[in-house]
N, C-alpha and C positions, 0 to 999 in steps of 0.2 A: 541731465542724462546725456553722457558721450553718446557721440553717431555712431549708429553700426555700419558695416559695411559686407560684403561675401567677396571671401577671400579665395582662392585655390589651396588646396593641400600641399600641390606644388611646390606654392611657394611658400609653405611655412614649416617644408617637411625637406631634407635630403639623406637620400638612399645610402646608410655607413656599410660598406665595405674592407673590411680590415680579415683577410685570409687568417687563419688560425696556422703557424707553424706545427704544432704540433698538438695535433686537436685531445683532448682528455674527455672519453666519457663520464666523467663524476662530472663536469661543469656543462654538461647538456642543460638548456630551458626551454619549456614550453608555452602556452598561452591558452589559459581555460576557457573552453566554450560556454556559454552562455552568458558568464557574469562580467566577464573581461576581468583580468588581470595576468600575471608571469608568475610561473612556477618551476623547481627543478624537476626537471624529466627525470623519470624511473630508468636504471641503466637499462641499455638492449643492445645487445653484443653485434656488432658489425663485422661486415668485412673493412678491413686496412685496409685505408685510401679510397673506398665506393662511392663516399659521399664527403661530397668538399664543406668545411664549418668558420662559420663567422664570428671574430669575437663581438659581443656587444657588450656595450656602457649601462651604466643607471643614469635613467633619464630620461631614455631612446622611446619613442612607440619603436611599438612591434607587433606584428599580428600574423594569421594564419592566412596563407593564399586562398587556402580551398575552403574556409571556414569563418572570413570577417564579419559575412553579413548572418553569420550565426553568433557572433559576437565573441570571437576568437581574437581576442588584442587585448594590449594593455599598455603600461607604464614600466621598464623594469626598474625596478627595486635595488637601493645602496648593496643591499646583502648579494645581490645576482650581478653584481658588475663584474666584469671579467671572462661572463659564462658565454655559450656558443652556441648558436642555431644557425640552423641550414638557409639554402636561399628561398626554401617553402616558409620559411618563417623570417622574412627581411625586416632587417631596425633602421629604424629615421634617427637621424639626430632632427631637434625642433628647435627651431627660429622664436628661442624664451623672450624675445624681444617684442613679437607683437603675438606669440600664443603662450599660455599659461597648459602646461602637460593635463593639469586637471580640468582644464576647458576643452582638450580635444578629449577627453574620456566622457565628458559630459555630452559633449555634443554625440558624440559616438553611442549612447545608451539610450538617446531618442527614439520614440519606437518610429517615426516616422522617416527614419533617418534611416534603417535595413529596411527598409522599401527600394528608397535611394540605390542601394549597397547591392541588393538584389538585382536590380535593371542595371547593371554596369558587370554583374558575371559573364562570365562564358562557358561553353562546353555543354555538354549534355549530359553522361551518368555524373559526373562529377565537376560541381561551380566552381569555377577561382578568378579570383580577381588579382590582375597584374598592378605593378605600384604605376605603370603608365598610366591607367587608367584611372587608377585611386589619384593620382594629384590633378585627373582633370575636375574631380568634385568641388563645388563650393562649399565652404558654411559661413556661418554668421558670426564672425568677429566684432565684439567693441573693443574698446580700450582694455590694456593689462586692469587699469585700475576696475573699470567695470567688470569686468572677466570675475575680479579676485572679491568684490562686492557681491557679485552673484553667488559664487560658488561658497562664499562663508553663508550665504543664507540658506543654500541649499543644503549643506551639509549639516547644519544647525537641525532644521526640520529632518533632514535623513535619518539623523542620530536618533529624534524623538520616534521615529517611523521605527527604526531598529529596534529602539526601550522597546516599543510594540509587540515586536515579531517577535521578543525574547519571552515577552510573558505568554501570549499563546502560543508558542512554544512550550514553555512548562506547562502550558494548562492541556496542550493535546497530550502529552506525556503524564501528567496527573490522571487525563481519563483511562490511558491505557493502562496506568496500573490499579486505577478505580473500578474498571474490568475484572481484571484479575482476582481483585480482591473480592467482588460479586461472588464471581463463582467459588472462588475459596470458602467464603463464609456458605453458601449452598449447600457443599459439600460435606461441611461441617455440621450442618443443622442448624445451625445459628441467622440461616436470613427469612424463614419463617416461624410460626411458633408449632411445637408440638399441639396436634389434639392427641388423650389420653384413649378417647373412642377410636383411633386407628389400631386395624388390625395391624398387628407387631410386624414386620420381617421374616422371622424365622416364620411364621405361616404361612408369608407367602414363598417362601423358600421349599417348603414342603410341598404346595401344591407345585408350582416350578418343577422340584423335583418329579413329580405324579405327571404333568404333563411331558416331561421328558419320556419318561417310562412307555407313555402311551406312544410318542411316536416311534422309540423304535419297536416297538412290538409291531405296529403296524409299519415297518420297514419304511419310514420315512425319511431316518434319521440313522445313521448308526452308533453303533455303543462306542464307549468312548475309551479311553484308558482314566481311572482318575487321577482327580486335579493333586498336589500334592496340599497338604495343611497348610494353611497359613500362621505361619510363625509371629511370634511377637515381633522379631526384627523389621515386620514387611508391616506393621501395623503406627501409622506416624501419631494419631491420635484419638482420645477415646470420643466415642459415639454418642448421641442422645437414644435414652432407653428407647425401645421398640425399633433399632436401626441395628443390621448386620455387616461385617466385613464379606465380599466371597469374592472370588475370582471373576472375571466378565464371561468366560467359557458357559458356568453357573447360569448365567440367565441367556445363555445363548440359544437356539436352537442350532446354528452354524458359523461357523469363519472360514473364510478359502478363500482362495484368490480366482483372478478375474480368466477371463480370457484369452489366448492368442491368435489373431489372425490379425489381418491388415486391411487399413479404414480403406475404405472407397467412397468417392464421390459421386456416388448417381441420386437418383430421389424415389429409390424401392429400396425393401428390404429392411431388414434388425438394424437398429440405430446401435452404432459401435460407442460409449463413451467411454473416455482417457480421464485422466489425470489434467491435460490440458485444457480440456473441456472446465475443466470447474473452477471460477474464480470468483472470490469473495463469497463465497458460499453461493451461488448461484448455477445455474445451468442456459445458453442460449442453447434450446433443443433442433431450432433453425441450423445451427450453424454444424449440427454433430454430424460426423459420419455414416456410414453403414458399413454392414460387414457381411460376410458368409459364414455362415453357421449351420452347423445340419442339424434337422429337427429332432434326432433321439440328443442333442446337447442342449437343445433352447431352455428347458424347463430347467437344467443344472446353473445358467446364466443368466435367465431371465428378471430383470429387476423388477420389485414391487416398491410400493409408499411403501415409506420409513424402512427401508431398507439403510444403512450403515456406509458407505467405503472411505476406506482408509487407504491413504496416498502410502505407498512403501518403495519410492523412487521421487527424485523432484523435489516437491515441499511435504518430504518427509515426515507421517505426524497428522498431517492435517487431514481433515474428518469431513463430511458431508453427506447430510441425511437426505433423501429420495421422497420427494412431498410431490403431490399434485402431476404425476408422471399421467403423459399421454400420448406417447408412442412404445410401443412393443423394442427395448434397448437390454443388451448386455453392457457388462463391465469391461473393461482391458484386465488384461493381466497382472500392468503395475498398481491395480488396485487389490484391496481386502473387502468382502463385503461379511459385517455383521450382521446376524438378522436373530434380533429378539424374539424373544418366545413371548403367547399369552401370559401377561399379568406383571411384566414390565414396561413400563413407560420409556419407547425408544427415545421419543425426545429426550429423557435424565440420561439416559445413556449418551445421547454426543451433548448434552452440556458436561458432563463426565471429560468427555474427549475432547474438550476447551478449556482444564483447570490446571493449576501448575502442579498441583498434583497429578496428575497424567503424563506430562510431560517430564516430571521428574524420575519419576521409574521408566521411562523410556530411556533416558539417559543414564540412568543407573544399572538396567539392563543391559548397554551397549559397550560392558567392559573398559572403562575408563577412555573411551576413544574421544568422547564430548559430543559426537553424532549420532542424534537419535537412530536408533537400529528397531525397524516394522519387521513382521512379520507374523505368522501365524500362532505361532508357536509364543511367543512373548506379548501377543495380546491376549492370548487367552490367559493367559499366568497374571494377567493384569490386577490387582486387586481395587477392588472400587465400594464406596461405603453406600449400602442399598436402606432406604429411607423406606417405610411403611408405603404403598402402591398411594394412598390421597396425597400423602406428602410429596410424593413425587411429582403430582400433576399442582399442586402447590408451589412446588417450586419451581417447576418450568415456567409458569403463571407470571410469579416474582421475577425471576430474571429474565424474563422477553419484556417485561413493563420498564427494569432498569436499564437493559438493552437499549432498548428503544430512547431513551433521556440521554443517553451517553450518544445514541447515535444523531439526534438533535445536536449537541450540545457540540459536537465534532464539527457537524453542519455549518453550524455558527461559527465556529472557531477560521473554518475553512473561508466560508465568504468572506468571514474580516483580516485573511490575510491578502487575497485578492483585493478587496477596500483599499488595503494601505498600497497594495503595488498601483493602483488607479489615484492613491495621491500622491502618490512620488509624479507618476507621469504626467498628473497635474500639474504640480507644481515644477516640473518641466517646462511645459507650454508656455507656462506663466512665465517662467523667466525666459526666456526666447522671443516673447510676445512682439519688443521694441526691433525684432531682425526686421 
């Protein structure tokens, strides 16, 4: 085993300076944050002459003043030689004599080493670290030969590390269409079994229908204009007997949108929720706003369980149903809120509004633009295939059970790519062991 020894940056680093005569934005590089390496910069129109440019070499480190100890450097690449960065992004030519390029990248991707990187910034809203300062840093040099020992064995296991992240990889990607395909088959009839003793659809369409009736007679609800037929064009595939096509308007009692006023911050008052407010299907009701709202409006706004809203700004599309509420909250405005009627199952309804079937007539709907287009008026024309009221609550059953394995399964997926980044940085340590 050669001796190690810590060297200066200094001295195995000097500052290339070569002014660009006539600087060309197409040969602009940059340097990506987090993972280290050089890339060509995206053009961005300048003014002539504002900013002076550097040619640099393959071969050069280089990094980002304001960004190294976020890991903003790298190596530039035979393919980038010639190209140009600024003095926020200065190139070393390196002393290949006693450091190896792919040693200072190693040593650089230590996680204990932006610790280092960190205590040698300055400034306040914004860190940067000057090259004076970067060559008063040590690191731990052995021999070129040892250097080129270490790093064929690191890369040997990196690769196997990589094979790794490639497969769970495919495999987080297999579940998300293993997803997909959940709810497809749902939707279809096909992921639980018919019983024959289920009252049909069209019955419970009928009463649906009877319960509409009744509220607007009682001025609950107003009449509506009707839906128009549904045409064979709009129907993608046949049903399992006792299962009907209808519009989602059909089992509504209502669709509108939300509110407008503007959030406040205090801790009285109607909880205002956005769009913002909702991620990953969740709500933190802690965090939601309040609003003003006068009391002949509360009751047009006011959300209940299993209530509906649909984001139609933002992440256009996305759905969230209203479970376990316990503050008195309106909607915003860039929301829809759905509210099913007795003898529909809201949970089918937004598993409904999580299939590519839903998605697909939103974009079909949206005149070839390719962006889904919400609103009122195109969700209720929505067509969705209405399963017998048991089967419904069957199938919500079935797919919160697969739900739930998928979302294990992701679980897994997720720790074991953290795993491999804790044995890369093992096997970091390890080889640094003899500094």
């Amino acid at each position: 085993m050669s001796k190690w020894e810590y060297v200066r940056l200094g001295d195995l680093l000097v500052e290339s300076k070569i002014p660009s005569e006539n600087p060309d934005p197409s040969k602009r590089i940059t340097v990506k944050l987090n993972v280290g390496g050089v890339e060509k910069r995206p053009y961005i129109e300048e003014v002539e002459g504002s900013t002076k440019y550097y040619i640099r070499k393959a071969g050069q480190f280089i990094y980002g003043k304001q960004n190294l100890h976020k890991g903003a450097f790298g190596i530039i690449p035979k393919e980038l030689d010639g190209y140009e960065s600024t003095i926020d992004l200065p190139a070393f030519d390196i002393n290949t004599n006693r450091v190896l390029p792919e040693w200072l990248m190693l040593v650089f991707i230590k996680d204990n080493f932006y610790k280092e990187l960190e205590s040698i910034s300055s400034g306040s809203a914004t860190k940067r670290i000057h090259p004076e300062r970067l060559f008063e840093v040590k690191i731990p040099l052995p021999s070129i030969d040892e250097q080129r020992n270490i790093l064929n064995k690191y890369n040997r296991f990196k690769s196997n590390i990589e094979e790794i992240n490639k497969l769970l990889i495919d495999m987080s990607n297999y579940i998300t269409k293993l997803r997909q395909s959940i709810l497809q088959e749902a939707v279809q009839g096909k992921l639980v079994p018919q019983d024959p003793n289920d009252e049909p659809a069209s019955v419970l369409l009928e009463r649906i229908k009877q319960e509409k009736e009744r509220l607007i007679k009682e001025g609950k609800i107003k009449k509506e204009k009707p839906l128009p037929p549904i045409s064979e064009d709009e129907i993608p595939y046949e049903l399992p007997k006792g299962w009907e096509w209808v519009r989602l308007k059909e089992m509504t009692e209502n669709i509108h949108y939300g509110y407008t006023a503007s959030a406040i911050y205090n801790d009285t008052g109607i909880k205002f929720l956005r769009i913002t407010d909702i991620q990953d299907n969740k709500v933190n009701w802690d965090t939601v706003p309040f609003c003003e709202i006068k009391e002949g409006k509360l009751k047009t706004y006011l959300l209940r369980n299993n209530d509906i809203l649909i984001a139609r700004t933002g992440s256009i599309g996305k759905s969230f149903i209203v479970k376990d509420i316990k503050h008195n909250a309106v909607f915003a405005s860039y929301l829809i809120r759905v509210i099913s009627l007795q003898g529909v199952n809201p949970d089918y309804i937004k598993l409904f509004l999580e299939t590519p079937l839903y998605w697909e007539q939103l974009i079909r709907k949206s005149k070839g633009t390719g962006q889904p287009n919400v609103n009122a008026v195109s969700l209720s024309n929505l067509v969705i295939p209405l399963p017998p009221l048991n089967e419904q609550k069957r199938i919500v059953e079935k797919v919160d059970q697969l739900m739930a394995l998928c979302d294990e399964l992701e679980k897994n997926i997720e720790q074991s790519k953290k795993d491999c980044e804790l044995l890369i940085q093992s096997v970091l340590q390890e080889a640094f062991k003899e500094a």
